[in-house]
Each structure stands twice: as C-alpha cells, then as structure tokens.
GUPA-54448 format. One record per residue (C-alpha): residue number from 1; residue in one letter; chain; x, y, z. Coordinates in nm, 3 decimals. Layout:
BEGIN
+------+------+-------+---------+---------+---------+
: resi : resn : chain :      xx :      yy :      zz :
+------+------+-------+---------+---------+---------+
:  NUM :    A :     A :       X :       Y :       Z :
...
+------+------+-------+---------+---------+---------+
REM end
This chain:
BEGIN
+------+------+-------+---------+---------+---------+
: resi : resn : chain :      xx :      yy :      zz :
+------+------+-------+---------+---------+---------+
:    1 :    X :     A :   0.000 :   0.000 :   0.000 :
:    2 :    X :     A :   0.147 :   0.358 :  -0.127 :
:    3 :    X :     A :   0.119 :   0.634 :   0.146 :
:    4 :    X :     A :  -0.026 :   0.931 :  -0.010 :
:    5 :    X :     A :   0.095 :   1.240 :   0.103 :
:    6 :    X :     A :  -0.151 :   1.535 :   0.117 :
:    7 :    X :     A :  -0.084 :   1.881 :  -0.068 :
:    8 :    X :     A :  -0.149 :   2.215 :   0.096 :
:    9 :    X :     A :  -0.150 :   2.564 :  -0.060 :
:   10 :    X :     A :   0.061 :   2.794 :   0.187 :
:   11 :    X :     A :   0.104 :   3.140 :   0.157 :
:   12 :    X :     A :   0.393 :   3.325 :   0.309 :
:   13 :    X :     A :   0.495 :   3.677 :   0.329 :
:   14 :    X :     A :   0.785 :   3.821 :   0.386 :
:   15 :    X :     A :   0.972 :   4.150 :   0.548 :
:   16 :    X :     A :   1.215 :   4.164 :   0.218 :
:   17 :    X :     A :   1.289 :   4.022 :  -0.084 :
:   18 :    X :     A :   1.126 :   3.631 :  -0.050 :
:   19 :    X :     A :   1.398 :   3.325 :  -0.160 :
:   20 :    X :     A :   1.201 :   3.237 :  -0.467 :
:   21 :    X :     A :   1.524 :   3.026 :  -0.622 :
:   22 :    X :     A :   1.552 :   2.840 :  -0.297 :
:   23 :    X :     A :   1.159 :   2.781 :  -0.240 :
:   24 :    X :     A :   1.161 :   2.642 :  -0.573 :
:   25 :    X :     A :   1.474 :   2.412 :  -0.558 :
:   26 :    X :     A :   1.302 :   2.240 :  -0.203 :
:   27 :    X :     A :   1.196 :   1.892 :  -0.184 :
:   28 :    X :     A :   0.803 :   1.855 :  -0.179 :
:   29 :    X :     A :   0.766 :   2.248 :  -0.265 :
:   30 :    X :     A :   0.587 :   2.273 :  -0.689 :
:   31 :    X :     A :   0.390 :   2.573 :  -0.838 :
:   32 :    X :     A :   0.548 :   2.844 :  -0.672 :
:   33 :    X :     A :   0.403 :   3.208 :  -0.769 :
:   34 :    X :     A :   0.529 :   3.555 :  -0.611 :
:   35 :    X :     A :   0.353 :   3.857 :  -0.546 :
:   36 :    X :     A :   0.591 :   4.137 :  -0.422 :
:   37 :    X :     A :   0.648 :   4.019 :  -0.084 :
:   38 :    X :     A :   0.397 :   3.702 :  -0.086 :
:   39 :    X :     A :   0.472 :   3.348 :  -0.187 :
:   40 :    X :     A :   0.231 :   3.153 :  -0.281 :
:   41 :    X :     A :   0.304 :   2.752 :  -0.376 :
:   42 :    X :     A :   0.220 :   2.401 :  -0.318 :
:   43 :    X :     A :   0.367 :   2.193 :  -0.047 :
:   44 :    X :     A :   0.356 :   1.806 :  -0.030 :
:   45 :    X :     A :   0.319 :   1.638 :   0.315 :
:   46 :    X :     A :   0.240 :   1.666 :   0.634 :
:   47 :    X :     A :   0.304 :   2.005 :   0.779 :
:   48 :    X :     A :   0.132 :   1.937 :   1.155 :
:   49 :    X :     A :   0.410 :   1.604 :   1.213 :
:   50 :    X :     A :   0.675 :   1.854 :   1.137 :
:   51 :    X :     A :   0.555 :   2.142 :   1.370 :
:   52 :    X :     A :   0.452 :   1.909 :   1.650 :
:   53 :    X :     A :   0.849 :   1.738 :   1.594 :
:   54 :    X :     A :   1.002 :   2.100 :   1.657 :
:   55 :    X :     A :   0.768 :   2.161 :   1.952 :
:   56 :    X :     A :   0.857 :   1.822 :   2.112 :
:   57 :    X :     A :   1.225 :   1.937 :   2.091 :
:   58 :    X :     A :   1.162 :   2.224 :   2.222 :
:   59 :    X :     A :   0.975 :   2.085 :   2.529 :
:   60 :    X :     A :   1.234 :   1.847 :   2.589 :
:   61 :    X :     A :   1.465 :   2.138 :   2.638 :
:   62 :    X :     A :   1.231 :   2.310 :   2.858 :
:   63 :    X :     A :   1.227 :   1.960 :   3.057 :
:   64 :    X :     A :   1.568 :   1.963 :   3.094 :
:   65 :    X :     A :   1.599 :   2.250 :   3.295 :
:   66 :    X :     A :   1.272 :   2.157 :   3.501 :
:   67 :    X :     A :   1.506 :   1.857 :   3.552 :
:   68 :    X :     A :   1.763 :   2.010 :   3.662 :
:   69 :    X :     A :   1.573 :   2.225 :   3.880 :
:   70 :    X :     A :   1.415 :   1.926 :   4.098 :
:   71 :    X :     A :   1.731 :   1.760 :   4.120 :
:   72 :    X :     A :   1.890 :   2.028 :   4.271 :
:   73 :    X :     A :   1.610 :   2.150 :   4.509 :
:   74 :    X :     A :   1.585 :   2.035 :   4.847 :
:   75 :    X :     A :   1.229 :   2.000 :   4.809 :
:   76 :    X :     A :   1.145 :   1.731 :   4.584 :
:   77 :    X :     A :   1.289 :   1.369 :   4.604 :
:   78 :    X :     A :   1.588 :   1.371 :   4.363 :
:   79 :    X :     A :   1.433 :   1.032 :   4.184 :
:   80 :    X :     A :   1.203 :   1.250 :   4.012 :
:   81 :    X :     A :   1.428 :   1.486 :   3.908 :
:   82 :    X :     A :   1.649 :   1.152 :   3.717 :
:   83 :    X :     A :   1.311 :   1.018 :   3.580 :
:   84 :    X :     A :   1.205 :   1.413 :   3.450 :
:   85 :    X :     A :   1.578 :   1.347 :   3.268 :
:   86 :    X :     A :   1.498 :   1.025 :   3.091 :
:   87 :    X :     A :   1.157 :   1.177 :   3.045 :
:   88 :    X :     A :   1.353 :   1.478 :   2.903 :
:   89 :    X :     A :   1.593 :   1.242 :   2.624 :
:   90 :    X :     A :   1.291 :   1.109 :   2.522 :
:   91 :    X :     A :   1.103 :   1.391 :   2.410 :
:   92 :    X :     A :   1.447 :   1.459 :   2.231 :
:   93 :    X :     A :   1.486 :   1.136 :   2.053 :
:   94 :    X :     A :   1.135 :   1.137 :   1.913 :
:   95 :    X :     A :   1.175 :   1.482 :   1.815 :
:   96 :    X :     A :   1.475 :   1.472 :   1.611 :
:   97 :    X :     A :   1.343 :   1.107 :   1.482 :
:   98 :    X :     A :   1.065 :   1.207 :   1.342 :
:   99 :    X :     A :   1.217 :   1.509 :   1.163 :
:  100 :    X :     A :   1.545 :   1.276 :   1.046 :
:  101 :    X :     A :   1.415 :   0.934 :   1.018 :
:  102 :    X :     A :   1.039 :   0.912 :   1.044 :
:  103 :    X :     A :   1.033 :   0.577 :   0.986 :
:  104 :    X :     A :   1.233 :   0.452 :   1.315 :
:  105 :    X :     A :   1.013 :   0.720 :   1.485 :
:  106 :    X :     A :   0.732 :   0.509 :   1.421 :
:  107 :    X :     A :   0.885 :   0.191 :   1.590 :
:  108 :    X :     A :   0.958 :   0.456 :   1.842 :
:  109 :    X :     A :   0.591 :   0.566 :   1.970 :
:  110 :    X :     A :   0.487 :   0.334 :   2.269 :
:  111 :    X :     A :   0.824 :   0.329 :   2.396 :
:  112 :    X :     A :   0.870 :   0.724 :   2.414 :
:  113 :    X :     A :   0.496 :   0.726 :   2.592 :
:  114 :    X :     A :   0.617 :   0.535 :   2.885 :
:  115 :    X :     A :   0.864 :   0.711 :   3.024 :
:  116 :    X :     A :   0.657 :   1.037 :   3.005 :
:  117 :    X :     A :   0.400 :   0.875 :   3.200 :
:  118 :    X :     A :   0.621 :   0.715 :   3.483 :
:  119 :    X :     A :   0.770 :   1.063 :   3.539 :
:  120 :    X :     A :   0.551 :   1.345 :   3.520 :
:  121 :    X :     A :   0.254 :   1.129 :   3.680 :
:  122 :    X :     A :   0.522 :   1.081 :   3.967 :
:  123 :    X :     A :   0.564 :   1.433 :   4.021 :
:  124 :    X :     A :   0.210 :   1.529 :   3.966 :
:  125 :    X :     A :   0.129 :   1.260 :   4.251 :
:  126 :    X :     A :   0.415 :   1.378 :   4.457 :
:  127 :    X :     A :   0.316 :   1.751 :   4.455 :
:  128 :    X :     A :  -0.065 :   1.605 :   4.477 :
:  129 :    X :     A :  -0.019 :   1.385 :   4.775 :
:  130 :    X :     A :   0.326 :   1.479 :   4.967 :
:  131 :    X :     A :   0.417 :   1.866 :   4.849 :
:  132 :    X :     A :   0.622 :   2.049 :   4.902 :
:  133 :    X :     A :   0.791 :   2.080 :   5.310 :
:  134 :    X :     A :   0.683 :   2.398 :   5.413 :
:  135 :    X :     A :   0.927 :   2.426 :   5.695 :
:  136 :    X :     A :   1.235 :   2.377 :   5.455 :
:  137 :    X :     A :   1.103 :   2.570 :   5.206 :
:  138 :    X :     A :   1.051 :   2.907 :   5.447 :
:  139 :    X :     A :   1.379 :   2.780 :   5.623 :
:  140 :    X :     A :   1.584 :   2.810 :   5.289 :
:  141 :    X :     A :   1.363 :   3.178 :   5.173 :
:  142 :    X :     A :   1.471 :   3.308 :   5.498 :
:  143 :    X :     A :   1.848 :   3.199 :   5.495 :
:  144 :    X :     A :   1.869 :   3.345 :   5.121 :
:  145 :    X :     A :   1.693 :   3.671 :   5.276 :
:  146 :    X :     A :   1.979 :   3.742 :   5.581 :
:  147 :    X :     A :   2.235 :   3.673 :   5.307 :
:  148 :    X :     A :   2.093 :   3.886 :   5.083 :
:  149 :    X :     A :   2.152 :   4.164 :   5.381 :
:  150 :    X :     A :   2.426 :   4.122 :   5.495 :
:  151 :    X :     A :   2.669 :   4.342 :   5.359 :
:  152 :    X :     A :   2.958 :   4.241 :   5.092 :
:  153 :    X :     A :   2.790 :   3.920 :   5.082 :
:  154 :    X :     A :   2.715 :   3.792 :   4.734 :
:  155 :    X :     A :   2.924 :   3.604 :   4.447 :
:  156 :    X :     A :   3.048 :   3.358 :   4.677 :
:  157 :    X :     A :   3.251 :   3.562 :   4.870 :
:  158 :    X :     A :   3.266 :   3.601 :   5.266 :
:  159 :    X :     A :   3.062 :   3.902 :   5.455 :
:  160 :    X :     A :   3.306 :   4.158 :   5.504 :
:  161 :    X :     A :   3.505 :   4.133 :   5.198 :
:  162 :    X :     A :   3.469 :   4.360 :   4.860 :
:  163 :    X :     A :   3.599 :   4.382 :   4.567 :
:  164 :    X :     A :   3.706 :   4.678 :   4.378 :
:  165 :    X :     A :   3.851 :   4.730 :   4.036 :
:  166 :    X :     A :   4.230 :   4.848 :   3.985 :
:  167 :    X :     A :   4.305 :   5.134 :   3.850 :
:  168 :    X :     A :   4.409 :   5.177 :   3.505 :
:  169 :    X :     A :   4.759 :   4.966 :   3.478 :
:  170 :    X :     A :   4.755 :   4.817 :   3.791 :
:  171 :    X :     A :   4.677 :   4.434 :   3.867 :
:  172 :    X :     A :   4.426 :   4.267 :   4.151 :
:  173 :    X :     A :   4.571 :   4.356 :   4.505 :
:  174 :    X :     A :   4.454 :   4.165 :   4.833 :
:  175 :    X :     A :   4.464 :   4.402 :   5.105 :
:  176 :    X :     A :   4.551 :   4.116 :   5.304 :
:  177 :    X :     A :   4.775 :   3.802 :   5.255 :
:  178 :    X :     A :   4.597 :   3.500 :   5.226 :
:  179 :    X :     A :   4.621 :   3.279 :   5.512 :
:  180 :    X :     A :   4.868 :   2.916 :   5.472 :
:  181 :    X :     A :   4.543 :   2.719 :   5.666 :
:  182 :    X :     A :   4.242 :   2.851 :   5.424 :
:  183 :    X :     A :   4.177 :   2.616 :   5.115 :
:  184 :    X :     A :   4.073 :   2.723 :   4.844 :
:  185 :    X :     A :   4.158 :   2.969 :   4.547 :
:  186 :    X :     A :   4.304 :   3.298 :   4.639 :
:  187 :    X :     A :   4.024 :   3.592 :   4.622 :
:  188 :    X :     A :   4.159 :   3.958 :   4.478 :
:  189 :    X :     A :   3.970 :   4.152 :   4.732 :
:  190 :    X :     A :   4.062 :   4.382 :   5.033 :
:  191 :    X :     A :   3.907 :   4.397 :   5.372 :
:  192 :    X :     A :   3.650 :   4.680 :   5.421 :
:  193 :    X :     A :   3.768 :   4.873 :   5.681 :
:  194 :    X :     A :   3.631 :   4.835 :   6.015 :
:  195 :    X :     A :   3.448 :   4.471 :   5.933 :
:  196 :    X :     A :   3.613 :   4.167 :   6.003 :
:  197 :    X :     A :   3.574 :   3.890 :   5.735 :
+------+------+-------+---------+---------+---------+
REM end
C-alpha cells in the first residue's frame, strides 16, 4: 500500500525580498508564484508532524531544565528529578526522529509514551499527595533573605570582603595576605575597613 501524502496551498509573506530560487529548488515544494512580498506555492506532506516534531524538541529542552531544577532543590525527592531526565531524552529522541528518520520514529511511539507517564505522573502525585515541606522551604527563603543583607555578601565571597577594580595599569591587590590554613583559590579583594571577614 502507497502512502499518499496530502498537498497544501501555503502562503507566506515576507519583510524583504522572499527566496524564490531556494523555495523552488526544495523537496516537496511545486507551483510556486510571487507577489511582491507574498509566496504563494504548493507543499507536499504533512506540515502538523513537522511542527509538533520542533515543539517536542523544544519541550524536551524546557524539561531539561525543570530537571535540573528538581534535582537540585531540596524540596522534591531527587528520583524524580532523574526520571524528568529520561523523560527529558525522550522527548528529544522522538523529536529529532521524526524530523530525520520518520520511519524509526514510528517503531519509536509506545516506547517514548512510557517514560513520560512514569515521570511526570510521579511528580504530579508527589506535589498532589506529599508537596512540598513547608518548613524547609521558608527555612531556605529566609536563609537566602539574611544573606541577601548582609553586607559584601554575594558572588560567593565572605561578609566583610569587597571587591574593587584596579586602577588603570595596575593588577588585583589583596589588602591582606591570604592565610597558609584557608583552602581554596586565592580571592583579589581587600578587607573593608572596620568589618572583620
């Protein structure tokens, strides 16, 4: 049996000059007919598997930082933050496969399914039946908020100690020397006066 693919009219306009030569010289693309900025032509296929493909790589993306996000966060178990990953490589593979190689991505359809179920239903459930702690989660807001006021306290460095940029030909000075006993790389900062770091 001989797929038929079905043909669409699509009309495009562009900002400048449209790529007639290029339009015409695509695979799939036939009757192509320009009207200043407006191409009009006749495309053969299916346009919706291509834009849901380029979606589904997209929103594998966006799951990789979601991912990321619950595996690092103190709030969530960190299992769901591995199975949000797989659930993440997934979307990927059967995004890219069916815009490569649609016919693997076919093979490919119940299998991408279940690990989308197994890890978003276990983090709807989570968030549905355990939450998120409360305690930790006002705990961490209000650690980040006395760091966040205490002064010369930000980009890692210790209260007490600033940074300031040389002046024009001179190099990074510590006010300081750094201490034999504290590991670690050596900061380029001075002390502000009166604070102890």
């Amino acid at each position: 049996m001989i797929a038929k693919h079905p043909v669409q009219r699509v009309e495009v306009s562009f900002a400048g000059p449209p790529p007639v030569r290029q339009i015409e010289r695509a695979s799939g693309v036939s009757d192509v007919d320009t009207d200043g900025t407006i191409v009009r032509c006749l495309v053969t296929g299916d346009l919706a598997t291509t834009d849901y493909s380029i979606y589904t790589v997209f929103y594998g993306f966006d799951f990789i930082v979601v991912a990321y996000l619950v595996f690092n966060s103190m709030f969530l178990p960190r299992v769901i933050g591995v199975l949000l990953a797989i659930d993440a490589a997934t979307y990927l593979a059967s995004g890219f496969a069916t815009m490569i190689a649609p016919g693997v991505a076919a093979h490919l359809g119940a299998w991408v399914g279940l690990p989308t179920i197994i890890a978003e239903g276990s983090l709807c459930l989570w968030l549905l039946v355990a939450g998120v702690n409360v305690e930790r989660w006002k705990e961490q807001a209000s650690a980040a908020f006395r760091v966040a006021l205490r002064p010369g306290a930000g980009a890692g460095m210790k209260p007490g100690v600033r940074c300031r940029r040389p002046r024009r030909g001179r190099r990074w000075r510590r006010s300081r020397p750094a201490t034999p006993a504290a590991p670690g790389p050596r900061r380029r900062c001075r002390s502000i006066p009166g604070r102890r770091p």
